[in-house]
Each structure stands twice: as C-alpha cells, then as structure tokens.
N, CA, C and O atoms as a Tripos MOL2 file, in Angstrom:
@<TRIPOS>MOLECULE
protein
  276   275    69     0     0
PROTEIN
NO_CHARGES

@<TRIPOS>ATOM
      1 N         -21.8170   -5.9360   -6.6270 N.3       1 UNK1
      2 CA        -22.3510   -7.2610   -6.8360 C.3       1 UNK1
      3 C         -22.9270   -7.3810   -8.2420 C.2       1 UNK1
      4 O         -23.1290   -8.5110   -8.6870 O.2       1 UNK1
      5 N         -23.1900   -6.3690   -8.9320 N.am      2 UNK2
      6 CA        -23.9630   -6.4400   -9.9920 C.3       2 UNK2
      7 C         -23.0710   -6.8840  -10.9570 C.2       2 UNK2
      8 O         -23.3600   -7.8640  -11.6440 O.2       2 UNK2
      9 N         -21.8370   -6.1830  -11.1230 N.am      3 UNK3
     10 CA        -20.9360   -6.6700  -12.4920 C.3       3 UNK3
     11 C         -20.3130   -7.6620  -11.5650 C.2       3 UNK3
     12 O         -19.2540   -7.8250  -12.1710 O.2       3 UNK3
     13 N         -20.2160   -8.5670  -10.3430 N.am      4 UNK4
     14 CA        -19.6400   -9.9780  -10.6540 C.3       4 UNK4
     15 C         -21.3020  -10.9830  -10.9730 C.2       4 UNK4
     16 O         -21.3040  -12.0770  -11.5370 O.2       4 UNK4
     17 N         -22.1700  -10.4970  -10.6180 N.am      5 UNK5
     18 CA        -23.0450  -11.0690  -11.1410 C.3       5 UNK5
     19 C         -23.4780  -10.9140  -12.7200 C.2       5 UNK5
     20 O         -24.2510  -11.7230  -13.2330 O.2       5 UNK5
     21 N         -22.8280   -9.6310  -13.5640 N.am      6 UNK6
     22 CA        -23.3330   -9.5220  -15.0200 C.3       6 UNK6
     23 C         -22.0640  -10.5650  -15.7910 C.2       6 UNK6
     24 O         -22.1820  -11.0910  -16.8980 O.2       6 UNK6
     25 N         -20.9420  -10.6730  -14.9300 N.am      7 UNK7
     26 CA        -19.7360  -11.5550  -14.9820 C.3       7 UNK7
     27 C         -19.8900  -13.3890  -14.5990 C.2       7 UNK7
     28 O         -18.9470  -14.1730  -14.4880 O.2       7 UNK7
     29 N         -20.9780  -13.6210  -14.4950 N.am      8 UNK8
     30 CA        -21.2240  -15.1690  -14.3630 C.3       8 UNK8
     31 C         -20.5390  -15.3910  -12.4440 C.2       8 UNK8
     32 O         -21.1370  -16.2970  -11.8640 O.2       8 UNK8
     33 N         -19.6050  -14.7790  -11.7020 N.am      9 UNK9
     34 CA        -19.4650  -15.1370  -11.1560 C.3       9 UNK9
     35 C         -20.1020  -15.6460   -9.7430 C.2       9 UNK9
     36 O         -19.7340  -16.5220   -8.9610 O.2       9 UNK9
     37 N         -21.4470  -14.5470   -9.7270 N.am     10 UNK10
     38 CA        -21.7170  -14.9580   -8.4740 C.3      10 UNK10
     39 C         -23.4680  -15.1520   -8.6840 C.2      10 UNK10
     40 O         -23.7730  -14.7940   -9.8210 O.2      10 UNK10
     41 N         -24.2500  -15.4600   -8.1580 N.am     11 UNK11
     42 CA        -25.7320  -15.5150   -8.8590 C.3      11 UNK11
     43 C         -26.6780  -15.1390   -7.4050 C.2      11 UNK11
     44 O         -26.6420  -16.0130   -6.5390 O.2      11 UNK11
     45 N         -27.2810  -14.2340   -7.1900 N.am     12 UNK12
     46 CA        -28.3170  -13.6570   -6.2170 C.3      12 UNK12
     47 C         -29.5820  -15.3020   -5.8000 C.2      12 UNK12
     48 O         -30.2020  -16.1370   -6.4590 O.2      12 UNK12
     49 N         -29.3980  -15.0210   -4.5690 N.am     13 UNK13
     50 CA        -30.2100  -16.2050   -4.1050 C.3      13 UNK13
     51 C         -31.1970  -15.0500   -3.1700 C.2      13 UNK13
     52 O         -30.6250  -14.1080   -2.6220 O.2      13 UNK13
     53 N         -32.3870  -15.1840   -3.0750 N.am     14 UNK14
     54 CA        -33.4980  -13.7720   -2.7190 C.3      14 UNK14
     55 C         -34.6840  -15.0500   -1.6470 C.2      14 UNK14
     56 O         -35.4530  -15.8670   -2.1530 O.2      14 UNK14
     57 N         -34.5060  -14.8730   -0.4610 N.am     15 UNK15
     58 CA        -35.2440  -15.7830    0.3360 C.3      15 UNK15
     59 C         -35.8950  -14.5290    0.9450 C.2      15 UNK15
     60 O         -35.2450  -13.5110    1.1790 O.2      15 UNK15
     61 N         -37.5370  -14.6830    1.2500 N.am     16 UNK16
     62 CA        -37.6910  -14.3610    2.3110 C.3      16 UNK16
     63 C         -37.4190  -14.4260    3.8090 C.2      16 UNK16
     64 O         -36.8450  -15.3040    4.4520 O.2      16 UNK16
     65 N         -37.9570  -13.3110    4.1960 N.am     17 UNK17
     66 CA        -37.7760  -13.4490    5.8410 C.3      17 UNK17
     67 C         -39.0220  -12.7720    6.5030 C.2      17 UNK17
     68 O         -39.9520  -12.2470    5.8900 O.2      17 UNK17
     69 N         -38.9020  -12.8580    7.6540 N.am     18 UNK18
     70 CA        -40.1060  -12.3540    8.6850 C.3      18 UNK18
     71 C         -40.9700  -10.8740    8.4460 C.2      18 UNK18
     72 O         -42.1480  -10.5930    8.6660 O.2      18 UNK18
     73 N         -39.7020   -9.9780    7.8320 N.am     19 UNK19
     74 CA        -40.0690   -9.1360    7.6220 C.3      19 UNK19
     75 C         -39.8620   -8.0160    6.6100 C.2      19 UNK19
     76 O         -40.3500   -6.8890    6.6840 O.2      19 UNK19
     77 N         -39.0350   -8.5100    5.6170 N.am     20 UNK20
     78 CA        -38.5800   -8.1490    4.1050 C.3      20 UNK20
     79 C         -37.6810   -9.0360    3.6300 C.2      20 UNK20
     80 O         -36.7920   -9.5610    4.3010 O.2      20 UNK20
     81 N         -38.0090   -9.3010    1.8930 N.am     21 UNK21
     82 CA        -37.2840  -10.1270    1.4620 C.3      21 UNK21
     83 C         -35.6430   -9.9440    1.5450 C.2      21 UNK21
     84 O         -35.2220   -8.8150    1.2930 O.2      21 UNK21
     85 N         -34.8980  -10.7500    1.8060 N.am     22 UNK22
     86 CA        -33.7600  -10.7500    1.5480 C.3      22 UNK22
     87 C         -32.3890  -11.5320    0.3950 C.2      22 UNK22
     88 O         -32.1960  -12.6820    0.0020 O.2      22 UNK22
     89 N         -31.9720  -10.7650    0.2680 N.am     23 UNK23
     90 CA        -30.7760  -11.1010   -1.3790 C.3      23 UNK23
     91 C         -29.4320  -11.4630   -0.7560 C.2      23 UNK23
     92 O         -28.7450  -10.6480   -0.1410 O.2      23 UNK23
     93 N         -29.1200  -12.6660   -0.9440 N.am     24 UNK24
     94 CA        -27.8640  -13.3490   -0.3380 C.3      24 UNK24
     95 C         -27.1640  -13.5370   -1.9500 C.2      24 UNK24
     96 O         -28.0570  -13.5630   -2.7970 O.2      24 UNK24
     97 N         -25.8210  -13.6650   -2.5110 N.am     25 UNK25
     98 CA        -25.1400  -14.2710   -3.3170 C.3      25 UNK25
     99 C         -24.2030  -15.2670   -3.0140 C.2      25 UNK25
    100 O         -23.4980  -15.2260   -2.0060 O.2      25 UNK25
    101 N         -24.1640  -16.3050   -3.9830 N.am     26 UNK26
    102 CA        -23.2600  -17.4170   -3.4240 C.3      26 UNK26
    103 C         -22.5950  -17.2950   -4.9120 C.2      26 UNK26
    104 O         -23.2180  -16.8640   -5.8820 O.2      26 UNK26
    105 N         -21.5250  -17.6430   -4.9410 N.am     27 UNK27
    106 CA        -20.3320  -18.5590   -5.9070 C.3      27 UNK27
    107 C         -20.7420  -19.3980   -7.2640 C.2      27 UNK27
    108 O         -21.0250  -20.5960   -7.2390 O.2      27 UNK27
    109 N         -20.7330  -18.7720   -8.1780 N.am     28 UNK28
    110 CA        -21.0360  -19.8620   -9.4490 C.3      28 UNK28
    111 C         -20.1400  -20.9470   -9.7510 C.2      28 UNK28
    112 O         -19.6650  -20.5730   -8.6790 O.2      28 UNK28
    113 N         -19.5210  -21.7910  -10.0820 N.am     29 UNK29
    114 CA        -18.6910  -22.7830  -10.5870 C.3      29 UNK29
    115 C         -17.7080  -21.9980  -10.8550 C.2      29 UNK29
    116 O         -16.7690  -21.9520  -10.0600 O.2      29 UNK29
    117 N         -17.6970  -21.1400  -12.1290 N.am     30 UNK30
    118 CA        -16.6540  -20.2060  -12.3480 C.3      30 UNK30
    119 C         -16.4080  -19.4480  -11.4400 C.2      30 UNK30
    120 O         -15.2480  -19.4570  -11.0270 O.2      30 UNK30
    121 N         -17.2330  -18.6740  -10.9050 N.am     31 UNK31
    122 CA        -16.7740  -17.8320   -9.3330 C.3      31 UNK31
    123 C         -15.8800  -18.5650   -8.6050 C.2      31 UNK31
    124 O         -14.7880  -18.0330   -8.4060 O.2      31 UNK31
    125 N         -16.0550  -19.5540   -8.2000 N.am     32 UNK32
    126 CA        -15.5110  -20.7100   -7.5540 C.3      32 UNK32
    127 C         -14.1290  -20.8760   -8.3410 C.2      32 UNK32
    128 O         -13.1430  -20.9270   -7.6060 O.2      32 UNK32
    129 N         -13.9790  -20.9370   -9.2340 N.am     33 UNK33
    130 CA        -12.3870  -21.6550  -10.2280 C.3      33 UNK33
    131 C         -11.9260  -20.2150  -10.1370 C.2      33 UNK33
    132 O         -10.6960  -20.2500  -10.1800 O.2      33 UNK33
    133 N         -12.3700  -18.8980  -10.0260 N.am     34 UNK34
    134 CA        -11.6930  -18.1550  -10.1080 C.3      34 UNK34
    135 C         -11.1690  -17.5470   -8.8280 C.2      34 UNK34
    136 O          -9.9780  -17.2430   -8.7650 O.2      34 UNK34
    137 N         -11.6550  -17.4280   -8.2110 N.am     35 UNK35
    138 CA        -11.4360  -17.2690   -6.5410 C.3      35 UNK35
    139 C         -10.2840  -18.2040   -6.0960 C.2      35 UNK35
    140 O          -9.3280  -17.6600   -5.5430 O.2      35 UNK35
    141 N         -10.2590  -19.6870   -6.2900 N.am     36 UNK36
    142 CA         -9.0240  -20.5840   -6.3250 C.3      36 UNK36
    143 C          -8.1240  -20.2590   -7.0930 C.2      36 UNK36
    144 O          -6.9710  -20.5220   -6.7500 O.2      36 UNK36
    145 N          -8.3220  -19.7150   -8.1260 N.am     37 UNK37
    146 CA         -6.7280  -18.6230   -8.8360 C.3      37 UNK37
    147 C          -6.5830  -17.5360   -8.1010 C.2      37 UNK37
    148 O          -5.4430  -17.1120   -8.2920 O.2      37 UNK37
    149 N          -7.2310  -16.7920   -7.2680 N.am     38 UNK38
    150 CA         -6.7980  -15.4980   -6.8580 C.3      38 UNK38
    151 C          -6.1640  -15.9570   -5.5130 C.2      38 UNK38
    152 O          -5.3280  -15.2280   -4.9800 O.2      38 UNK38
    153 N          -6.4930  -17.0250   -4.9980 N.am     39 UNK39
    154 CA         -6.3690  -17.4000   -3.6150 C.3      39 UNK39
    155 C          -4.6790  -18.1480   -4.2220 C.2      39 UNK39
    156 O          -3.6850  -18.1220   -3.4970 O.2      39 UNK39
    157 N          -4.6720  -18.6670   -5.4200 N.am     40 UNK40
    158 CA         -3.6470  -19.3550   -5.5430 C.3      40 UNK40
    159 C          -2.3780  -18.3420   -5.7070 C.2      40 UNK40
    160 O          -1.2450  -18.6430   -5.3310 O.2      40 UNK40
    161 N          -2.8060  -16.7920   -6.4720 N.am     41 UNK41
    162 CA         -1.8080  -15.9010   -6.9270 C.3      41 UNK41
    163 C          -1.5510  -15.4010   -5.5460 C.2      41 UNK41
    164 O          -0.3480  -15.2590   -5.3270 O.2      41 UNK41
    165 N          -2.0900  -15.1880   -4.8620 N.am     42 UNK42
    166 CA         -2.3080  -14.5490   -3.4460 C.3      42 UNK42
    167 C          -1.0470  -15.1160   -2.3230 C.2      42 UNK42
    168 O          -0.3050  -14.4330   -1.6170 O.2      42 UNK42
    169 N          -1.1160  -16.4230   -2.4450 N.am     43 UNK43
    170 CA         -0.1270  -17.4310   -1.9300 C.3      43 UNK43
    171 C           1.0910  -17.1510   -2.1070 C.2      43 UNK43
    172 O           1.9980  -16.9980   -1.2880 O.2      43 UNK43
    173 N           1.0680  -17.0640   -3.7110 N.am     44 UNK44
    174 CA          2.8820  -16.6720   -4.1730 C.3      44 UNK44
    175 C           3.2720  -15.3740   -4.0420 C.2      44 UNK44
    176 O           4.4690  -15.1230   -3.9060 O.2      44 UNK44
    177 N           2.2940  -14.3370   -4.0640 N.am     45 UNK45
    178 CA          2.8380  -13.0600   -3.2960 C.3      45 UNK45
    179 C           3.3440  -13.1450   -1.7750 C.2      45 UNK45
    180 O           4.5280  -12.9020   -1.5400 O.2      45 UNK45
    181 N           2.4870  -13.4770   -0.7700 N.am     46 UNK46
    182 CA          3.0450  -13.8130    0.2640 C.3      46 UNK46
    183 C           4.5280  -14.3470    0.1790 C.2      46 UNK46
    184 O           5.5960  -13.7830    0.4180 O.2      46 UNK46
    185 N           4.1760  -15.8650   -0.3200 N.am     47 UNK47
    186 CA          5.5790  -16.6970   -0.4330 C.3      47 UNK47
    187 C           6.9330  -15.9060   -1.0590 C.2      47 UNK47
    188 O           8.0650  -16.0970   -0.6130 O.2      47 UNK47
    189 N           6.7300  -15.3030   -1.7880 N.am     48 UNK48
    190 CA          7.6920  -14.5740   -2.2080 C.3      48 UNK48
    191 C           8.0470  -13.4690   -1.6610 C.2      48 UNK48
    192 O           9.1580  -13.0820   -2.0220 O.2      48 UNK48
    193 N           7.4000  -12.6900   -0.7720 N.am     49 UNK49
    194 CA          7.6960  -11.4670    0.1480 C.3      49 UNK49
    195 C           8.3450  -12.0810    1.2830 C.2      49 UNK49
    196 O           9.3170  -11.5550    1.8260 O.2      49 UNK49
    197 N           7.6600  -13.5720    1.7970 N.am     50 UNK50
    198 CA          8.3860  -14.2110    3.0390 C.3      50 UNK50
    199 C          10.0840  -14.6720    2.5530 C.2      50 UNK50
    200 O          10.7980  -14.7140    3.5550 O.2      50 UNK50
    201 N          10.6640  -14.9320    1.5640 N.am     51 UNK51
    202 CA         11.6000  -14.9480    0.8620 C.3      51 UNK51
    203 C          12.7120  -13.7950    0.9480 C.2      51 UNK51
    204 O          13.8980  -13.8630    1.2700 O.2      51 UNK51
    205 N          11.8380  -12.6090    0.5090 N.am     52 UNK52
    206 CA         12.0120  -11.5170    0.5810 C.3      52 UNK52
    207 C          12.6980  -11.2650    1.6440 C.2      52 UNK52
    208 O          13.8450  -11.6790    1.8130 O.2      52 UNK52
    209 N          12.2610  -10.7830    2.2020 N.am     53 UNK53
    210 CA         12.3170  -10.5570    3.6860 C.3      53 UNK53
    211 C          13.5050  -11.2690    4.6410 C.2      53 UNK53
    212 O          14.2330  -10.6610    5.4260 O.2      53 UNK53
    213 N          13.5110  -12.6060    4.3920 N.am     54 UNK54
    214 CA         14.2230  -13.3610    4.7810 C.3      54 UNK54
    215 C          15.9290  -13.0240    3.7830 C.2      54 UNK54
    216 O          16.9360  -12.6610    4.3920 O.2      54 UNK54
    217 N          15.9220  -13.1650    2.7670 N.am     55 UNK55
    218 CA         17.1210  -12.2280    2.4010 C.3      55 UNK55
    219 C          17.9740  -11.1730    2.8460 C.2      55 UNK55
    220 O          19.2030  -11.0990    2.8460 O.2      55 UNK55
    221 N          17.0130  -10.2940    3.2620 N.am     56 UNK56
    222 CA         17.3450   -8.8850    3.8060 C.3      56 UNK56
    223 C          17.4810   -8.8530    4.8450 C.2      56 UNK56
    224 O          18.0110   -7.8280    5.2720 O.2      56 UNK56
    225 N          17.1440   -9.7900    5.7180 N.am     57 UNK57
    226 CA         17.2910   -9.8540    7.4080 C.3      57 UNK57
    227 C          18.5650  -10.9940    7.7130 C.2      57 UNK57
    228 O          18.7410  -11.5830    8.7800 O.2      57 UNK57
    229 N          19.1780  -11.0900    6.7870 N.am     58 UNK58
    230 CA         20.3920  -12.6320    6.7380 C.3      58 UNK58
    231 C          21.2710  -11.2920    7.2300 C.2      58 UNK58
    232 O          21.5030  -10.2100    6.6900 O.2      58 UNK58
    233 N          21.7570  -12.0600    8.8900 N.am     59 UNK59
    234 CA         23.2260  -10.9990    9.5290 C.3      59 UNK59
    235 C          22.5890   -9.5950    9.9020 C.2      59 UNK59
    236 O          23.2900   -8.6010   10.0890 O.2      59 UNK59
    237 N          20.8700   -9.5880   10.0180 N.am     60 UNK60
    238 CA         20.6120   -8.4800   11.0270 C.3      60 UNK60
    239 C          20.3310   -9.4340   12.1600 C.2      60 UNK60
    240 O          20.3790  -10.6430   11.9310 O.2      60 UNK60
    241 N          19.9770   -8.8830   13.6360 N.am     61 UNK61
    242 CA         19.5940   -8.3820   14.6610 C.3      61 UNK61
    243 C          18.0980   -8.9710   14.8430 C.2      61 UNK61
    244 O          17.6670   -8.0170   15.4910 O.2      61 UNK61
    245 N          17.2610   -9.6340   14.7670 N.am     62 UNK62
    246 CA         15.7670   -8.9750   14.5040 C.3      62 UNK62
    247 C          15.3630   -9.9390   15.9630 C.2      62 UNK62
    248 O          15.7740  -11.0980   16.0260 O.2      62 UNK62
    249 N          14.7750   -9.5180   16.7680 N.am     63 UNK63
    250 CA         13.9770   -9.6010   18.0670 C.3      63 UNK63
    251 C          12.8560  -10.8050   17.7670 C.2      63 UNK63
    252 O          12.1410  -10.7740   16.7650 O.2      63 UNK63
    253 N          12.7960  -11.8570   18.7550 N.am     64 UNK64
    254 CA         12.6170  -12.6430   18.9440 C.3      64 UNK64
    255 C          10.7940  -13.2890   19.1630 C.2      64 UNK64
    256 O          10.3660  -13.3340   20.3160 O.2      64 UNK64
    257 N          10.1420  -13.6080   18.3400 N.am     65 UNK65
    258 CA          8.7710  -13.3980   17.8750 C.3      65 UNK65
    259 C           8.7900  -12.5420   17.2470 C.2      65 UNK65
    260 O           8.2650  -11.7530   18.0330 O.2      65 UNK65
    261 N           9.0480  -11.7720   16.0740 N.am     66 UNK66
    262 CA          8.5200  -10.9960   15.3140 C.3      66 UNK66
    263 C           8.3710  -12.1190   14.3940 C.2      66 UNK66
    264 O           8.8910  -13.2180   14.5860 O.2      66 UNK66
    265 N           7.4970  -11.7510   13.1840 N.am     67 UNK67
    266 CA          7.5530  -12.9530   11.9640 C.3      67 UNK67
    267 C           6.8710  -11.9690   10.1710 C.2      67 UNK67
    268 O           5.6560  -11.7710   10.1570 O.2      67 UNK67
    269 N           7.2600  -11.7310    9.5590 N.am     68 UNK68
    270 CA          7.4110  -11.0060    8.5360 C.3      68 UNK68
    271 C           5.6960  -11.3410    8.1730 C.2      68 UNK68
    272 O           4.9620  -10.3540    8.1220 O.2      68 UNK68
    273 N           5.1330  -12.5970    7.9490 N.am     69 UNK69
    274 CA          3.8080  -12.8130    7.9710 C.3      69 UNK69
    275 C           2.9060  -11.7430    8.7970 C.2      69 UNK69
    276 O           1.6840  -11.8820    8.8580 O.2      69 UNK69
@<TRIPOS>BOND
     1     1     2 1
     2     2     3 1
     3     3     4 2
     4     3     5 am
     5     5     6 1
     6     6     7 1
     7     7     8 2
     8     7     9 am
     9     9    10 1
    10    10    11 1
    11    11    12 2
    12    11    13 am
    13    13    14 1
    14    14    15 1
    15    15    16 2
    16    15    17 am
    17    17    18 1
    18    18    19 1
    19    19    20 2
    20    19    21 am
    21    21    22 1
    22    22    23 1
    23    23    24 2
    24    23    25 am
    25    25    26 1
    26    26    27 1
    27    27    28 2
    28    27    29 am
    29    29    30 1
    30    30    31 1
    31    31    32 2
    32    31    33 am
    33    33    34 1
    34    34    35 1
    35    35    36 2
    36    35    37 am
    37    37    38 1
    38    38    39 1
    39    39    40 2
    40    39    41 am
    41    41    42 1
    42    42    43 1
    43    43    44 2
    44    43    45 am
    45    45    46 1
    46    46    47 1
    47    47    48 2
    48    47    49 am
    49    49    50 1
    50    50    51 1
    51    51    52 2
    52    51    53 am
    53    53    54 1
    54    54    55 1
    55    55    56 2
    56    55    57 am
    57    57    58 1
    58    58    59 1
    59    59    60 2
    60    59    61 am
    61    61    62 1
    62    62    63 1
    63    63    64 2
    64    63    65 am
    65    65    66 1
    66    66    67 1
    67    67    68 2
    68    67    69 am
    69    69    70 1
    70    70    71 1
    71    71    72 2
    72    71    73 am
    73    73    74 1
    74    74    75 1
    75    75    76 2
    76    75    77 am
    77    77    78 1
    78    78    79 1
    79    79    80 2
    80    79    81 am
    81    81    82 1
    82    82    83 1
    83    83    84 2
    84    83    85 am
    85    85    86 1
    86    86    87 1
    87    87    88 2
    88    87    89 am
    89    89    90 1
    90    90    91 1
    91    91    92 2
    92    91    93 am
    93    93    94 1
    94    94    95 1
    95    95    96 2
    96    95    97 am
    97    97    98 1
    98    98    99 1
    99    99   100 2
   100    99   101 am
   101   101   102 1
   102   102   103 1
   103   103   104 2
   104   103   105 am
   105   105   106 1
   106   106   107 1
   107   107   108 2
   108   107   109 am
   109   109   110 1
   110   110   111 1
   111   111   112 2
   112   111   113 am
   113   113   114 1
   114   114   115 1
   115   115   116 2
   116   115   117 am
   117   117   118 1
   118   118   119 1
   119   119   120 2
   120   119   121 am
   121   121   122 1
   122   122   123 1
   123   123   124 2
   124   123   125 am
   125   125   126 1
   126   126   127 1
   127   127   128 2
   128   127   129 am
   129   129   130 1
   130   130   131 1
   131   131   132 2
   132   131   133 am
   133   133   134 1
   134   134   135 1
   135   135   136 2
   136   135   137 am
   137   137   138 1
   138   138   139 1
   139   139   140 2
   140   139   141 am
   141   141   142 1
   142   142   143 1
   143   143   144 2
   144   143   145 am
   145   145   146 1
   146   146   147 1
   147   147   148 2
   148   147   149 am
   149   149   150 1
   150   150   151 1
   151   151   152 2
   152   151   153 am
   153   153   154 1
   154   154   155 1
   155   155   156 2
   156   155   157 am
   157   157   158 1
   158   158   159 1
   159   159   160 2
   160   159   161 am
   161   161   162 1
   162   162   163 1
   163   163   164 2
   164   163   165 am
   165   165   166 1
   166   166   167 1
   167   167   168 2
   168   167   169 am
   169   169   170 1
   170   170   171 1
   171   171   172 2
   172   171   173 am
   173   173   174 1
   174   174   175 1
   175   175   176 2
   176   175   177 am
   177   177   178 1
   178   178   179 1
   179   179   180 2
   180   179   181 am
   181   181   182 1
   182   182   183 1
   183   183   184 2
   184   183   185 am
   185   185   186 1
   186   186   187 1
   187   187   188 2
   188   187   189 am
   189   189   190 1
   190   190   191 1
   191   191   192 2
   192   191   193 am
   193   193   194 1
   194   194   195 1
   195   195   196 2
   196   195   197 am
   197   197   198 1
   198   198   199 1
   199   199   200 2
   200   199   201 am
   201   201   202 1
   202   202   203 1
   203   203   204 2
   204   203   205 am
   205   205   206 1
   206   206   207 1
   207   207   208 2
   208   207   209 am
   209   209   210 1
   210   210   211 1
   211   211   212 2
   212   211   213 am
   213   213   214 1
   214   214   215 1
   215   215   216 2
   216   215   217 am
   217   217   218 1
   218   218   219 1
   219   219   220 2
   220   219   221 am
   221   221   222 1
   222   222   223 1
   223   223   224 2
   224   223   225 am
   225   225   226 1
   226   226   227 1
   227   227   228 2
   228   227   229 am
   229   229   230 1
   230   230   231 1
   231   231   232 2
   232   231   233 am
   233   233   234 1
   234   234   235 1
   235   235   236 2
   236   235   237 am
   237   237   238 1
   238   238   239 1
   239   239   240 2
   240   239   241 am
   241   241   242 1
   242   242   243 1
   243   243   244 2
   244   243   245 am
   245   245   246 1
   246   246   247 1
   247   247   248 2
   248   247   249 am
   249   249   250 1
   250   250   251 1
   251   251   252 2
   252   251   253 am
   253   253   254 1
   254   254   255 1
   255   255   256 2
   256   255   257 am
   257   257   258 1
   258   258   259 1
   259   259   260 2
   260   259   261 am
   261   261   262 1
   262   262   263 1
   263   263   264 2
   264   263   265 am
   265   265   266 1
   266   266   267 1
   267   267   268 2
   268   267   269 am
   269   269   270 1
   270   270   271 1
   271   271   272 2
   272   271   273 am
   273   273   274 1
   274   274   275 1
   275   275   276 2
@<TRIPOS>SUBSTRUCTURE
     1 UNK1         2 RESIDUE 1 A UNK
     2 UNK2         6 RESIDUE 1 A UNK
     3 UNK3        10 RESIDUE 1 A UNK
     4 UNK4        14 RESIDUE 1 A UNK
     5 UNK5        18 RESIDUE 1 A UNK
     6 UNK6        22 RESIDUE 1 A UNK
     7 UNK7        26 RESIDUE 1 A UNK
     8 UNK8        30 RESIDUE 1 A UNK
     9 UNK9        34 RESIDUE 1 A UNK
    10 UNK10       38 RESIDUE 1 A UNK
    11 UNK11       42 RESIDUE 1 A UNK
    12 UNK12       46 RESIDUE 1 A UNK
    13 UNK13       50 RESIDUE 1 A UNK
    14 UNK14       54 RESIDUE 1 A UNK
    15 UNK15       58 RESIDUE 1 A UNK
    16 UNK16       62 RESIDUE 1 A UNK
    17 UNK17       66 RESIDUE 1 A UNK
    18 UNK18       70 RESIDUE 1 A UNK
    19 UNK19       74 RESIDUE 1 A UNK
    20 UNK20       78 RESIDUE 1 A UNK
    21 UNK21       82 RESIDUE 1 A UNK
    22 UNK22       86 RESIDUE 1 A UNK
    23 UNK23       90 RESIDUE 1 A UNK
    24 UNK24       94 RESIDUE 1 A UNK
    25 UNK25       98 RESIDUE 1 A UNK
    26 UNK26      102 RESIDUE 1 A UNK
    27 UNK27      106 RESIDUE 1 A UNK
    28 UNK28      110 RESIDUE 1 A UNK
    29 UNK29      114 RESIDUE 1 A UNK
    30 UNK30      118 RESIDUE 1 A UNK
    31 UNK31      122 RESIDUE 1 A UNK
    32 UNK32      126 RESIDUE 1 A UNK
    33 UNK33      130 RESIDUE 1 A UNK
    34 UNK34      134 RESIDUE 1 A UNK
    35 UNK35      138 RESIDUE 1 A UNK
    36 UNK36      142 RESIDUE 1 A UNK
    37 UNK37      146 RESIDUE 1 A UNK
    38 UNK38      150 RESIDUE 1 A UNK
    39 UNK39      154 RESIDUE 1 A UNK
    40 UNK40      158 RESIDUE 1 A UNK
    41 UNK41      162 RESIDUE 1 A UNK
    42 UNK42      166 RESIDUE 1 A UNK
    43 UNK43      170 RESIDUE 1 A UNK
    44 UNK44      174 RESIDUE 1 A UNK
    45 UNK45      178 RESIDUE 1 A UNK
    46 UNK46      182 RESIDUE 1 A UNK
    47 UNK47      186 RESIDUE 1 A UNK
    48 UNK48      190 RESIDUE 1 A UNK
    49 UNK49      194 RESIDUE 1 A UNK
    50 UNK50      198 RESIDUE 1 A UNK
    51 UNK51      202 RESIDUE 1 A UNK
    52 UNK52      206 RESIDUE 1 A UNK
    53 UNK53      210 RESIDUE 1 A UNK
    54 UNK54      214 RESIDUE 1 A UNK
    55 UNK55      218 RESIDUE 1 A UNK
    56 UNK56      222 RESIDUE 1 A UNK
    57 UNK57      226 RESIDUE 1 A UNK
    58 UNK58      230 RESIDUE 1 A UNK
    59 UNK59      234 RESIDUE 1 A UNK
    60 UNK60      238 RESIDUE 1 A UNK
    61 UNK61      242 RESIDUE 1 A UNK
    62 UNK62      246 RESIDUE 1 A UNK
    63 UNK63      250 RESIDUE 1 A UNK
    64 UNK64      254 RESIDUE 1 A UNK
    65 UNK65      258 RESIDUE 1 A UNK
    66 UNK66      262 RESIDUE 1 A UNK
    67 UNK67      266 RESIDUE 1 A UNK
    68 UNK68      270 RESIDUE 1 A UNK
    69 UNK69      274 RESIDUE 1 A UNK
C-alpha cells in the first residue's frame, strides 16, 4: 500500500473505532483512471483468448456446457 500510496494512487483514510484506530484506503482520481485502463487491458486479454480458443476448437468435439471463460 505504501508505494501505490507514494504513487498518488490510493490515499489512507485512518477512522477510529471502539477499540484501535483503523487505516482503510480508497482510490485517488488517478487511481481511479488507472484501474479503468487495467480493467480495460484486462478485457482484451480475455477477448482475445475467447477468440483464441474458439479458432482451435473449429471441427473439434467439445462437450456441451463447457465455456473457455
């Protein structure tokens, strides 16, 4: 947590509680824009393995409910 926090991305929110303080982190703006690029690169790996996959299984056999996902 420390280097995405020395990285702007995430920022320590420190609330007490009943019986020791506690350190939650949430999402900076940039944390946020960057996480929506990783989530976005993330997508096209999938998408492109489901592709994949689907190539290589054209004129096999493959059992009925399976799903490459």
């Amino acid at each position: 947590m420390t280097v995405l926090s020395e990285a702007g991305l995430v920022e320590p929110v420190k609330e007490p509680t009943s019986s020791r303080p506690q350190t939650m982190y949430r999402l900076t703006r940039t944390g946020r824009q960057r996480f929506a690029e990783y989530i976005t690169v993330l997508e096209q790996v999938v998408a492109d393995a489901q592709v994949d996959v689907k190539a290589k299984s054209r004129g096999k056999d493959i059992s009925s409910g399976w799903s490459p996902a």
